[in-house]
C-alpha positions in Angstrom: -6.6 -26.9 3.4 -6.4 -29.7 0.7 -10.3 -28.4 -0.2 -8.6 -24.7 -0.4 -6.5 -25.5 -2.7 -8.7 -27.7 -5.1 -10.8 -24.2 -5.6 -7.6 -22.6 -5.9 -6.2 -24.4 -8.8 -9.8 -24.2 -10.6 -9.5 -20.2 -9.8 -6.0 -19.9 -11.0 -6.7 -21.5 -14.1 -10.1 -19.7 -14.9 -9.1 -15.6 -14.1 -7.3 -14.5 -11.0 -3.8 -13.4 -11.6 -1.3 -10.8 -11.7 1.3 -10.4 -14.8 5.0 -11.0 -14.2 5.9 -7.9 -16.3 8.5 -7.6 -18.7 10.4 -4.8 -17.3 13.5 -4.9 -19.6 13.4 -7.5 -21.6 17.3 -8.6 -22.7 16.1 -11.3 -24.9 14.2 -14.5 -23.9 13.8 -14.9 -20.5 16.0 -11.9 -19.7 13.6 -9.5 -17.3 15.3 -7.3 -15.7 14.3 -6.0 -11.9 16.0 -4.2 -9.1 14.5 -6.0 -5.7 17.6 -7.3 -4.4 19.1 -3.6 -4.6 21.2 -4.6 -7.9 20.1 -5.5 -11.6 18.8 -8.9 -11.1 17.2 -11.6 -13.8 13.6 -12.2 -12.6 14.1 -16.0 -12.7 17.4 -15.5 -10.3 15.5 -14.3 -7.5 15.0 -16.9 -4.8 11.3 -15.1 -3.7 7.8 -14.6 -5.2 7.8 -11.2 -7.0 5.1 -9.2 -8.7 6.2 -6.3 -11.2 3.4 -4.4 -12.7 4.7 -2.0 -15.8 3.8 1.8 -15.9 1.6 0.9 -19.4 -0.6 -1.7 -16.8 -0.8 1.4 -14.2 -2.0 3.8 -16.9 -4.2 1.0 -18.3 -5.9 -0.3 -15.8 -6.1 3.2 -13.9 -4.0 3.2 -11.2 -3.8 6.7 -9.2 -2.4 5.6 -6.2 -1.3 2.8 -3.5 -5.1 1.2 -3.0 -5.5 1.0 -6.6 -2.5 -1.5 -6.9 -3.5 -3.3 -4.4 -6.2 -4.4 -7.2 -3.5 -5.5 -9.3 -0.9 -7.8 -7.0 -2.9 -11.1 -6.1 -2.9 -11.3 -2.0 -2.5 -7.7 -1.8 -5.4 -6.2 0.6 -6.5 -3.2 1.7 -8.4 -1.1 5.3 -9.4 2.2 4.8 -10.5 2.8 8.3 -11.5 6.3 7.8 -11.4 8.6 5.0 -11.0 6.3 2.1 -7.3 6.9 1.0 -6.4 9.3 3.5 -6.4 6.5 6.5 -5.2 3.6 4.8 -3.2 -0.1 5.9 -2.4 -2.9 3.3 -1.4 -6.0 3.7 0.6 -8.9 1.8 -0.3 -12.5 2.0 -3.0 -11.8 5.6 -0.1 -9.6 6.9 -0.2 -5.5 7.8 -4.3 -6.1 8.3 -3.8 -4.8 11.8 -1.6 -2.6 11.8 -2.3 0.9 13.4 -3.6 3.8 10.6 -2.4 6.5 12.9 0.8 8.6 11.6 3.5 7.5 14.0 2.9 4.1 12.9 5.2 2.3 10.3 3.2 -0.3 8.4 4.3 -4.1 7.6 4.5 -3.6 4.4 7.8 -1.8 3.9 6.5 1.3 0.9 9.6 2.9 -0.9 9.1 5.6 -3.5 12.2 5.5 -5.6 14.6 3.8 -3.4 13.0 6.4 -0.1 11.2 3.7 2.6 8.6 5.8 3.6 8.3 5.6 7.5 5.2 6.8 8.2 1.4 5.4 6.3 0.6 9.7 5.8 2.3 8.7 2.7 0.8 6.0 1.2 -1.3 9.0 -0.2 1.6 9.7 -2.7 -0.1 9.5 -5.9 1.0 7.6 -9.3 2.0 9.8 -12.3 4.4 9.1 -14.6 5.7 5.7 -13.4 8.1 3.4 -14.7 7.3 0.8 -12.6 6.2 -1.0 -9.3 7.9 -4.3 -8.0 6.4 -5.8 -5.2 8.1 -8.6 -3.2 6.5 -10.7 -1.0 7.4 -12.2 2.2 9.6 -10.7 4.9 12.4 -9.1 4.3 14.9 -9.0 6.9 18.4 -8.5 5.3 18.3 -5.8 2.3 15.1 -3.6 4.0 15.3 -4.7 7.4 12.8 -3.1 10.0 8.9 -3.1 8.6 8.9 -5.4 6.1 7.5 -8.5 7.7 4.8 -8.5 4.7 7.2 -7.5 1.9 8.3 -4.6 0.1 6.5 -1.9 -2.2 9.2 -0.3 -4.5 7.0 2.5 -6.5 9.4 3.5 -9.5 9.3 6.2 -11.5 10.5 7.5 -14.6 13.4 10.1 -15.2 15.1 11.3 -18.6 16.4 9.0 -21.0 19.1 11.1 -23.0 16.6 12.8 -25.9 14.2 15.0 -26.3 10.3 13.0 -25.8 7.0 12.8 -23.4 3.6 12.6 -23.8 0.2 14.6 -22.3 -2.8 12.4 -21.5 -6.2 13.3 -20.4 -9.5 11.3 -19.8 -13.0 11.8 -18.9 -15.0 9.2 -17.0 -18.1 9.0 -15.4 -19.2 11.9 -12.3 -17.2 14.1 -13.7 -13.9 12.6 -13.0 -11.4 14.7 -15.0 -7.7 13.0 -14.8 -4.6 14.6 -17.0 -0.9 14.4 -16.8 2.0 15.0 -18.9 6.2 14.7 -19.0 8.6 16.2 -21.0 12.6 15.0 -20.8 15.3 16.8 -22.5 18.6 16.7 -22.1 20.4 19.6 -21.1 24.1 18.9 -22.1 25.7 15.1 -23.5 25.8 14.1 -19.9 22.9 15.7 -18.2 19.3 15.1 -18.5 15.8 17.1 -16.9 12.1 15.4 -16.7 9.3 17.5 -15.5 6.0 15.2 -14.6 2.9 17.0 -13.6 -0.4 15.4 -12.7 -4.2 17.2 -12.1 -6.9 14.8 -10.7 -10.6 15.9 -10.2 -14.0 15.0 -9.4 -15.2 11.4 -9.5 -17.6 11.3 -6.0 -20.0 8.5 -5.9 -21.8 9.1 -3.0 -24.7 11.3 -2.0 -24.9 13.3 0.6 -28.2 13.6 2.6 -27.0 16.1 4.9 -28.7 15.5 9.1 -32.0 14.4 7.6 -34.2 14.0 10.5 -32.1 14.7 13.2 -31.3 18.1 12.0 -32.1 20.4 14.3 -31.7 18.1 17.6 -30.9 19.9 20.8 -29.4 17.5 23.4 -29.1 20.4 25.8 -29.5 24.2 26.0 -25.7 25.0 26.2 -25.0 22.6 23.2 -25.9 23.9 19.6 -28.8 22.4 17.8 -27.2 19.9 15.3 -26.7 21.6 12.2 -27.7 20.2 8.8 -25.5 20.8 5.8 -27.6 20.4 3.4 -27.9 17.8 0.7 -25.0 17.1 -1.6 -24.9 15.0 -4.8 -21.8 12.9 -5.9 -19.5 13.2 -2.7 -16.2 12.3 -3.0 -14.7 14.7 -5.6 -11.1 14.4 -5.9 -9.1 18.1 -5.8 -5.3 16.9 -6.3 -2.1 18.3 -7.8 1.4 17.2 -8.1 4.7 17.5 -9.9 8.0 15.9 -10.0 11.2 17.0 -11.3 14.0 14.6 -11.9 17.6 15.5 -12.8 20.1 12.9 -13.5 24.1 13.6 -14.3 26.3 10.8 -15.9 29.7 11.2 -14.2 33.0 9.2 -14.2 32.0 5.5 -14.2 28.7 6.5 -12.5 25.3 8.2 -12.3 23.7 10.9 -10.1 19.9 11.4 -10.1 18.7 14.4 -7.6 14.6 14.6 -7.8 12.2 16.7 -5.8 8.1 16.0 -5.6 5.5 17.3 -4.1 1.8 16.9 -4.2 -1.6 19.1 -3.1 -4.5 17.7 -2.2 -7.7 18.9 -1.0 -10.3 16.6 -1.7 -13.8 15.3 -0.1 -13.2 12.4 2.0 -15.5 9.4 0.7 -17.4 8.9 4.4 -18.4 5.9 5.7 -22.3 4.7 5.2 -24.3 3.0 7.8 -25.0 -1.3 7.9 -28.7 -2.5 7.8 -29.7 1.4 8.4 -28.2 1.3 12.3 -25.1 3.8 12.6 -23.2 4.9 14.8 -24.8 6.4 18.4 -27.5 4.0 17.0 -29.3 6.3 15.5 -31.5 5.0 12.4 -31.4 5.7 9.4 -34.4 6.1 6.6 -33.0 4.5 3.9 -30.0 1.6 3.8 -28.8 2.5 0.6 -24.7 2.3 0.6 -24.4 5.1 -1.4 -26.0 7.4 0.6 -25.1 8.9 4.1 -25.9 10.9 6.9 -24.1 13.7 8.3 -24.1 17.0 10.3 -20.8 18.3 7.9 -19.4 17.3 4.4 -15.7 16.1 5.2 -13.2 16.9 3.6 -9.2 16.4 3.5 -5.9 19.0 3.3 -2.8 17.3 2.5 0.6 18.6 1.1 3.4 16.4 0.6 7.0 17.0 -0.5 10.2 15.1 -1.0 14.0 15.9 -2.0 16.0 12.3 -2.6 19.7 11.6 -4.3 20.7 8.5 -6.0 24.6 8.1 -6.4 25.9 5.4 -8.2 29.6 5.1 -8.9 32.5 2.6 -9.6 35.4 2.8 -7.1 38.0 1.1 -9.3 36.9 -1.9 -11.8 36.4 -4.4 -8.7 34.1 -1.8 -6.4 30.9 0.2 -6.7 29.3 2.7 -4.2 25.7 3.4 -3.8 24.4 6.5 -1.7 20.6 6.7 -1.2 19.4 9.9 0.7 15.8 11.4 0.8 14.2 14.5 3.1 9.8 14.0 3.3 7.4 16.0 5.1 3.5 15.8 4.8 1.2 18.4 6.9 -2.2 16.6 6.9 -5.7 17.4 8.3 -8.1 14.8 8.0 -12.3 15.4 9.0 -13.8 12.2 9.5 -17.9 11.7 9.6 -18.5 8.0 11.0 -22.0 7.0 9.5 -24.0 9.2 11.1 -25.3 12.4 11.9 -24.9 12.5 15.5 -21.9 14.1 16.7 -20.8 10.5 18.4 -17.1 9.8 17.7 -16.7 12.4 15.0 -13.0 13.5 14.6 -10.6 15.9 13.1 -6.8 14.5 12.6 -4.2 16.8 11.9 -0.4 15.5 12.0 2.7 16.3 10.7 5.4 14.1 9.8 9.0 14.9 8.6 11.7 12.3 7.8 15.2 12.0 7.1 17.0 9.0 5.7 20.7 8.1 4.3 21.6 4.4 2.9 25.3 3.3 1.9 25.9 0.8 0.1 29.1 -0.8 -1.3 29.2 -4.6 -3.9 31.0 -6.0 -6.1 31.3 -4.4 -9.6 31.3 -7.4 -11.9 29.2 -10.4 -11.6 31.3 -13.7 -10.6 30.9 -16.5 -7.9 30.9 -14.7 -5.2 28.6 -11.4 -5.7 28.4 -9.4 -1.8 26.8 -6.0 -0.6 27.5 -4.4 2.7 26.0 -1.1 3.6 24.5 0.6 6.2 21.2 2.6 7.1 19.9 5.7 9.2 16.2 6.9 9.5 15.6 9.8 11.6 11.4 11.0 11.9 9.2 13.1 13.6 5.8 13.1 13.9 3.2 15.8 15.1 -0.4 14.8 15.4 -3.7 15.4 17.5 -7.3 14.9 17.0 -10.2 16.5 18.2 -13.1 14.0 19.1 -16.5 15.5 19.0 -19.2 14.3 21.2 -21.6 16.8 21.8 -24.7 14.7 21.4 -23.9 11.9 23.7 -20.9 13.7 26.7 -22.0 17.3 25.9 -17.7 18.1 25.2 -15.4 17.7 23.2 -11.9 15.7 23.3 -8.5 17.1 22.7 -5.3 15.4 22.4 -2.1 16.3 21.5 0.6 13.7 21.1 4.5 14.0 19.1 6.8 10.9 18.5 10.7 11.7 17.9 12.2 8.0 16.0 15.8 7.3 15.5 16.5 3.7 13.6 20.3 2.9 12.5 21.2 -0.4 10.7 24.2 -2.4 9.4 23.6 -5.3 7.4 25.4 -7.8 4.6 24.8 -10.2 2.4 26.3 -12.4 0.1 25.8 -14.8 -3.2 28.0 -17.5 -3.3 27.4 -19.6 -6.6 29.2 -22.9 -5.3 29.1 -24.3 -8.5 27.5 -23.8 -11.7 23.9 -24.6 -11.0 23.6 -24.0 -7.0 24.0 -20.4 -5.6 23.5 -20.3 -1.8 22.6 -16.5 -0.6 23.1 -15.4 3.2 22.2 -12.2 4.8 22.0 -10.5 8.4 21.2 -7.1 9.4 21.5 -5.5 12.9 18.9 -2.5 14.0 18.8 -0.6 17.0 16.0 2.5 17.3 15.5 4.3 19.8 12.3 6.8 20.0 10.0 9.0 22.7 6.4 9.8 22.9 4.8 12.4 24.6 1.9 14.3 25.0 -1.7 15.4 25.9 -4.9 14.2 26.5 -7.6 16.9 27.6 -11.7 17.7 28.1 -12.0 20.8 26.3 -15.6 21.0 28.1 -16.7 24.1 25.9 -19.8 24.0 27.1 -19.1 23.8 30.6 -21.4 20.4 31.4 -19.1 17.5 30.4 -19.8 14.2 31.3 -16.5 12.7 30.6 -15.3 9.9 29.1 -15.3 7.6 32.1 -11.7 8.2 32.7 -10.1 11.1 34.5 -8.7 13.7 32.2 -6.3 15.5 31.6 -3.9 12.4 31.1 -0.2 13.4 30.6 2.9 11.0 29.3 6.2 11.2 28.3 7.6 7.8 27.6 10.9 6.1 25.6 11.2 3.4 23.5 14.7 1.2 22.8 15.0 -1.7 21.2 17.9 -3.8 18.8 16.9 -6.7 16.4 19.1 -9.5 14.2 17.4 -10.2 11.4 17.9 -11.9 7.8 17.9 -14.3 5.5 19.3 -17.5 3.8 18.5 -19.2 0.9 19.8 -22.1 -1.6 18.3 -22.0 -5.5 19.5 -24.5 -7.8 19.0 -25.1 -11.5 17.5 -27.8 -12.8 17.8 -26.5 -16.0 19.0 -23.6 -17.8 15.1 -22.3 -17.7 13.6 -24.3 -14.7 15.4 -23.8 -10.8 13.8 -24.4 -7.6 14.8 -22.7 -4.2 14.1 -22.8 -0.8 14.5 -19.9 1.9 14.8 -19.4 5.6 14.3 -16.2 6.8 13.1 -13.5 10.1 11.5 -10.0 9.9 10.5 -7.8 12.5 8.2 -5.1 12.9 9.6 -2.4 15.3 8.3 -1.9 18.5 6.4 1.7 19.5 3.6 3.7 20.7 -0.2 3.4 20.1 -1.2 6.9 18.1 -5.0 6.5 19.0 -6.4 8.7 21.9 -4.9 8.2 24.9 -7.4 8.4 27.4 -5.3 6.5 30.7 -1.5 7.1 31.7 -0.6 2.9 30.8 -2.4 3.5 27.8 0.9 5.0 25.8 3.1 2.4 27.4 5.2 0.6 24.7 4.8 -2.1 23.0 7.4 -4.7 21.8 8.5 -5.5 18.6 6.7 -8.1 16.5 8.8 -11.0 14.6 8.2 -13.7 12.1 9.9 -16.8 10.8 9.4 -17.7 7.3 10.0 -20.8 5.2 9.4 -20.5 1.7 10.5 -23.1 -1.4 9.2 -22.6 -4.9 9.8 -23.0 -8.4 10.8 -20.3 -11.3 9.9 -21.3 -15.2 11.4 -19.0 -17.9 12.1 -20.2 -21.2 14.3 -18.4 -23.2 11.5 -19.0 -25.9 9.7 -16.3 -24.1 6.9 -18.4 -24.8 5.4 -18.2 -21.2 6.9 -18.2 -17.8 5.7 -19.7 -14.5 6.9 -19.0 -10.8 5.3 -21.2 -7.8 6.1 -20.2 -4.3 5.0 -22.0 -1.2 5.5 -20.1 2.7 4.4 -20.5 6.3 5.1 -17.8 8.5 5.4 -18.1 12.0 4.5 -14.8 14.4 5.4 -14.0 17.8 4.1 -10.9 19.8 1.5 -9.9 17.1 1.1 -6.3 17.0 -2.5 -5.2 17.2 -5.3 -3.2 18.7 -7.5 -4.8 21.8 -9.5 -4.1 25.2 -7.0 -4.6 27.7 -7.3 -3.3 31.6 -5.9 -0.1 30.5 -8.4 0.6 27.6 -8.4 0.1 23.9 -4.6 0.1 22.9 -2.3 -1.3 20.6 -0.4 -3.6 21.9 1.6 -7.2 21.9 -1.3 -9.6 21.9 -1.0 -12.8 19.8 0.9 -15.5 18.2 0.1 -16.7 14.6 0.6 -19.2 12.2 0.2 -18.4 8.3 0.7 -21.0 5.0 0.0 -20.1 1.8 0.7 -20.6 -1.7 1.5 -17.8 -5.1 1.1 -18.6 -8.2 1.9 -16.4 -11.2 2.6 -16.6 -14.9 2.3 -15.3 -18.2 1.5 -17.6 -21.6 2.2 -15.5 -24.8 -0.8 -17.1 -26.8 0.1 -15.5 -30.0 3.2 -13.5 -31.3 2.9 -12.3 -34.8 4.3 -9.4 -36.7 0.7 -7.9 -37.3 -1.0 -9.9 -33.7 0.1 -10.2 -30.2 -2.4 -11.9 -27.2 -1.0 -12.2 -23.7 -3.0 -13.8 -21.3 -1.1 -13.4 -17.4 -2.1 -14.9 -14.3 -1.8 -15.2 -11.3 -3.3 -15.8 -7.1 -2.5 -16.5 -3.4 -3.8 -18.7 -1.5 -3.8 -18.3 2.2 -4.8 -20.1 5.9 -4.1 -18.3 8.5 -5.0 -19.0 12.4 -4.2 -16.8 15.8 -2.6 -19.6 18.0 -2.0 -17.4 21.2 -4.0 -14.5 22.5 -2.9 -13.0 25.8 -5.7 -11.2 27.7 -6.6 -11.1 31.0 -10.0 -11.4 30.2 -11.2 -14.8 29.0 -14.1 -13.2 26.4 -11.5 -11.8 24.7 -9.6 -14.9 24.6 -12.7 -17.1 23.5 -13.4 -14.2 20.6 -10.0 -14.3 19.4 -8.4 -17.8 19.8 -8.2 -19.5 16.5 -9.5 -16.8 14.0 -8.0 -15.9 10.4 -6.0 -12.6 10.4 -7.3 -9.4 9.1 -7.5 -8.7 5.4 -6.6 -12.2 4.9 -8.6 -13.6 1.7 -8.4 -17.5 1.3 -8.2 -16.8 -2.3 -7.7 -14.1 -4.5 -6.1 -12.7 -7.9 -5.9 -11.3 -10.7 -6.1 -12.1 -14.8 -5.2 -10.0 -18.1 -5.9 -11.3 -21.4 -4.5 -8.4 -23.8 -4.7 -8.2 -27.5 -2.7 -6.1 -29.9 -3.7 -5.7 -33.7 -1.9 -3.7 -36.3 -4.4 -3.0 -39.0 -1.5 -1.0 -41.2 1.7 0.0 -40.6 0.5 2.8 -38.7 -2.3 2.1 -37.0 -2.8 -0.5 -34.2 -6.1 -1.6 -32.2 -5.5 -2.7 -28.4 -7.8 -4.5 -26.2 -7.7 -5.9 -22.4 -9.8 -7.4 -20.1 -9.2 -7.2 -16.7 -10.6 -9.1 -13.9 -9.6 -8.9 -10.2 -11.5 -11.4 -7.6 -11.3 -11.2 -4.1 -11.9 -14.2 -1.3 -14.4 -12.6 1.8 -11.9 -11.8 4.1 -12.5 -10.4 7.9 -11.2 -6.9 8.7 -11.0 -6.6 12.5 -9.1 -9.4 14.6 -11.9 -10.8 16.5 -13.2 -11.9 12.9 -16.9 -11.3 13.6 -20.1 -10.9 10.8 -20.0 -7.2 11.4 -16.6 -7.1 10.3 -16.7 -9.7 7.5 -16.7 -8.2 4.2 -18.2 -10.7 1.5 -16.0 -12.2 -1.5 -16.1 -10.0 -5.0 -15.1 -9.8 -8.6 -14.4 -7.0 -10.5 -14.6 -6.9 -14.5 -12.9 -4.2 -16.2 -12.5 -3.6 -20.2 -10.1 -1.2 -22.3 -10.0 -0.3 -26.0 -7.1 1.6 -27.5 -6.6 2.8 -31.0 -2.9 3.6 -31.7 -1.0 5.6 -35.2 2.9 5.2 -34.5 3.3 7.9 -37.1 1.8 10.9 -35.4 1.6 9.8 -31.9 -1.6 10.1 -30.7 -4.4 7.3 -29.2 -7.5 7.3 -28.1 -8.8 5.2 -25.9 -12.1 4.1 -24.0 -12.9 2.0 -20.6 -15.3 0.4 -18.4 -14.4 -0.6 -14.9 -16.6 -2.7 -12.5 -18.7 -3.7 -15.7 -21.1 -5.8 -13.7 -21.7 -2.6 -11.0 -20.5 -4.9 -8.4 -21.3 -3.5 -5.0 -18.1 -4.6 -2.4 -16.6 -3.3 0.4 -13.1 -1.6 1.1 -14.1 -2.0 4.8 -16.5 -2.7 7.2 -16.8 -2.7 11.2 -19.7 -3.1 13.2 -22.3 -0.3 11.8 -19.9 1.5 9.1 -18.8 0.6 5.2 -17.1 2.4 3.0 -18.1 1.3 -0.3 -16.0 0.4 -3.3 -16.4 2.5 -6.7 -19.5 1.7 -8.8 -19.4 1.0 -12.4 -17.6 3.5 -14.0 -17.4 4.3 -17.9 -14.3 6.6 -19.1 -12.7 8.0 -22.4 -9.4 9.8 -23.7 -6.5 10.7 -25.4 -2.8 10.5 -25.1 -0.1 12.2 -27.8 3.7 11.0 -27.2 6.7 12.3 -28.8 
């Protein structure tokens, strides 16, 4: 550990990082963010938060949640199939196993504009338009309760502003990726005020297709058709995707009302997995090992719609009382075709699923700041979730596999907590929150044999279920944060998350198989420091944690097949680091460099298995998507030649520690430590609105991995060059 964090002060120092934004900068040290469900000073919060500003998003080209994940130091990312379709993340080493299936609900609690979003279908919501995105680390047991044993995504987004302005963008950047969106506010009366976002992205594949190659043509049997061959296919990938978003917002009586409805179509090709060392799946070999091309008997591609209603209600009750009312409505119909590496129809799939949610949060504080400064609310999630897969394996069982499974959720919460300054430098914060949930999961598992010759699966089908789910939880949080200074406090915390309880979503191919399993908790202990001058001159926030873990959610062989299920206990300790150091502040020159890493070791302390192999594979390894080291650095530069006109410039750098991506941490599943170089130059005139701007990303054509597993990768984007322009008004 001591050697870990030796190379982690010389990394932290050298690039890695991840900008403390200024979100709304009061003067000084006075940035303003809404974590803790209330306006909040940065420096006041007693945890490690990142906030990354829409103009980084739109700079450093973020379209959606894997592209942040290149942004936020210990912020990782599994795409088990499908690229963004079939995605997990992960915060400080935790949410790297958690299940990719719909009826799921990953670690890492995702809100869109105040909406938790209970299912990982929508961690395909794309970024247009944003204001910004706060990311809190650590669990999160009081304020966002269930899921949030790795932290909480808050994605942000921008709504009118009382006048009449917006802006239309558009860039062009290398294999044909074609990106463009635009807003317009206005307001409509003195008190009422519309924004209308759009978003088109196209093209942009990287990989090339090589259709069934040799094995076209291959007749396992007479009743089975000959493996067709699609054909080749240069620059797979290409993004099809629309969206929109309309925001209203009212000013009433000593409140606010903002209604806003989204919705987003996408029907792009699916990035597929390539082949390792030219073995893929079913074995079969391949004649080249290049990781940019594969090997298939189709071209996959994805359908998904996504739509959401929400409404914000903010209003005074008096001059000692406000009220906040958070409701939201979300469905997503999704249908996902997965090709694994190979031609061979071996483990070749189609996911559809279908997930609607309902949610309603109540909130009631304290108007005006003072000593004591309290929220009490309350919290109902109701979901639904359709989904089935069709498994092909004609080439190896002659048959095909069909399963049909649906998962009803119902999760209701109180919770409280309290500041309590006790004098005028300490402030001790307390918080508990109560869940109970309840849900049921049933369904199907059947050989289709359409061929009439099946060999099975090994197991005998059909399989049917119909089980329930019901558990409670007491979760939260307490801290103490005192001031050294006016600009320099230290805190320490004490807090529990869990992660609900539920139902493996991958086939079912035995009865015990959709058992439960129980919910997952942590422990956390966390003490840092917070820096912020009111010189503005830099700021600095340390935080030190080490989480505890009982009944570790993941997937494993067990006696009743591959499930998810209650296998582990854990240990994690880490450290985060981030800062910014205004180098220069001029009237004509501003240069900014931010920082920032985490530093984790993480070990599996318990595995329960009957069998002793898995026990020997498991015992001791790091967690999934668990870097030792990584982070992120921005040095940006801002010039203004004339009164008018204004040069910007940024370079970008992300580095990422070799982390493993499956829990038995073998060299199959070890994907090797990267960094990524990315440049930006913008040329501004403030009198006409309009820029232009030019980019390169991965400047050094870095190959890396966004995951690997036994004989599959799916590569990370090569180098990439891009150009555009942008008029505001």
């Amino acid at each position: 550990m001591k050697s870990l964090f030796k190379v982690g002060g010389a990394i932290a120092l050298l690039a890695p990082g991840i900008a403390v934004a200024q979100v709304r900068d009061g003067g000084g040290s006075e940035i303003i963010v809404t974590a803790q469900k209330r306006e909040t000073r940065l420096a006041d919060i007693p945890a490690a938060i990142n906030v990354v500003t829409g103009a980084q998003i739109a700079d450093n080209g973020v379209s959606n949640f894997e592209d942040l994940t290149s942004q936020v130091a210990g912020m990782s990312i599994t795409s088990n199939f499908g690229g963004v379709a079939s995605t997990t993340v992960s915060i400080r080493g935790v949410g790297g196993q958690d299940d990719y299936r719909p009826n799921g609900s990953p670690s890492v609690a995702f809100h869109v504009d105040n909406i938790y979003q209970s299912s990982n279908v929508f961690l395909s919501v794309p970024f247009f338009d944003i204001e910004r995105v706060e990311v809190l680390k650590g669990p999160q047991g009081t304020l966002y309760g269930r899921n949030s044993t790795a932290g909480v995504v808050n994605l942000i987004t921008r709504g009118p502003d009382g006048k009449f302005d917006g802006y239309v963008q558009a860039d062009y950047a290398s294999y044909d990726r074609f990106r463009a969106e635009g807003a317009v506010s206005a307001p409509l009366s003195d008190r009422i005020g519309l924004r209308l976002a759009v978003l088109t992205d196209q093209g942009g594949g990287f990989m090339d297709g090589k259709g069934a190659g040799p094995a076209a043509g291959t007749q396992m049997r007479p009743q089975v058709p000959a493996l067709p061959n699609p054909g080749v296919r240069d620059n797979y990938g290409d993004r099809n995707l629309w969206a929109g978003r309309a925001t209203l917002r009212a000013e009433t009586d000593g409140g606010d009302l903002t209604l806003k409805l989204w919705g987003s179509r996408d029907r792009s090709e699916s990035q597929p997995q390539d082949s390792v060392a030219g073995v893929s799946n079913g074995g079969w070999l391949e004649p080249d090992n290049d990781p940019f091309t594969f090997y298939s008997n189709r071209y996959p591609r994805r359908k998904t719609d996504l739509f959401g209603v929400s409404g914000t209600l903010t209003q005074k009750l008096g001059d000692a009382l406000r009220l906040d009312l958070v409701a939201g409505h979300e469905e997503s119909d999704r249908t996902l075709d997965g090709a694994p590496g190979a031609p061979l129809r071996i483990n070749q799939f189609i996911f559809t699923d279908k997930v609607k949610q309902t949610s309603l949060e109540a909130r009631l504080s304290n108007a005006k700041d003072g000593r004591f400064n309290w929220v009490v609310g309350a919290y109902y999630l109701k979901d639904k979730t359709d989904f089935g897969t069709t498994l092909f394996y004609e080439d190896s069982r002659f048959t095909q596999i069909e399963t049909d499974y649906h998962q009803k959720r119902d999760s209701f919460a109180i919770f409280g907590q309290i500041d309590w300054r006790l004098f005028d430098r300490l402030t001790l914060t307390g918080g508990l929150r109560y869940t109970t949930e309840s849900s049921n999961y049933f369904g199907s598992t059947i050989d289709a044999n359409p061929y009439g010759i099946s060999l099975g699966v090994g197991l005998p089908l059909p399989v049917f279920f119909d089980n329930d789910f019901d558990d409670d939880n007491l979760s939260g949080r307490a801290s103490a944060k005192f001031d050294l200074t006016r600009s320099l406090s230290i805190y320490g915390a004490y807090g529990r998350g869990y992660k609900a309880g539920g139902f493996d979503g991958t086939s079912i191919f035995s009865a015990p198989e959709a058992l439960s399993f129980k919910s997952e908790t942590v422990d956390s202990f966390e003490g840092g420091i917070k820096w912020f001058p009111a010189s503005n001159l830099f700021n600095l926030s340390i935080d030190g944690f080490h989480y505890s873990f009982k009944n570790l959610q993941s997937s494993t062989s067990t006696p009743n097949g591959n499930v998810r299920t209650n296998i582990a206990a854990a240990k994690l300790k880490g450290v985060d680091v981030t800062g910014t150091l205004n180098l220069v502040r001029t009237e004509t020159q501003q240069l900014t460099f931010d920082v920032g890493a985490t530093f984790l070791d993480s070990e599996i302390t318990r595995f329960e298995s009957s069998n002793p192999v898995l026990v020997t594979l498991n015992l001791g390894n790091n967690l999934p998507a668990a870097p030792k080291a990584s982070g992120h650095a921005r040095l940006a530069h801002s010039f203004s030649m004339t009164p008018d006109w204004r040069l910007r410039s940024s370079v970008d750098v992300t580095y990422k520690g070799s982390e493993y991506k499956r829990l038995d941490n073998s060299l199959s599943a070890k994907a090797a430590a990267y960094t990524l170089l990315n440049l930006r130059l913008e040329l501004q005139n403030a009198a006409s609105g309009i820029s232009v701007y030019a980019y390169a990303r991965n400047v050094t054509d870095k190959r890396y991995y966004v995951d690997i597993a036994g004989p599959s990768r799916l590569m990370g984007a090569p180098r990439t060059f891009g150009a555009g322009a942008r008029f505001a008004w």
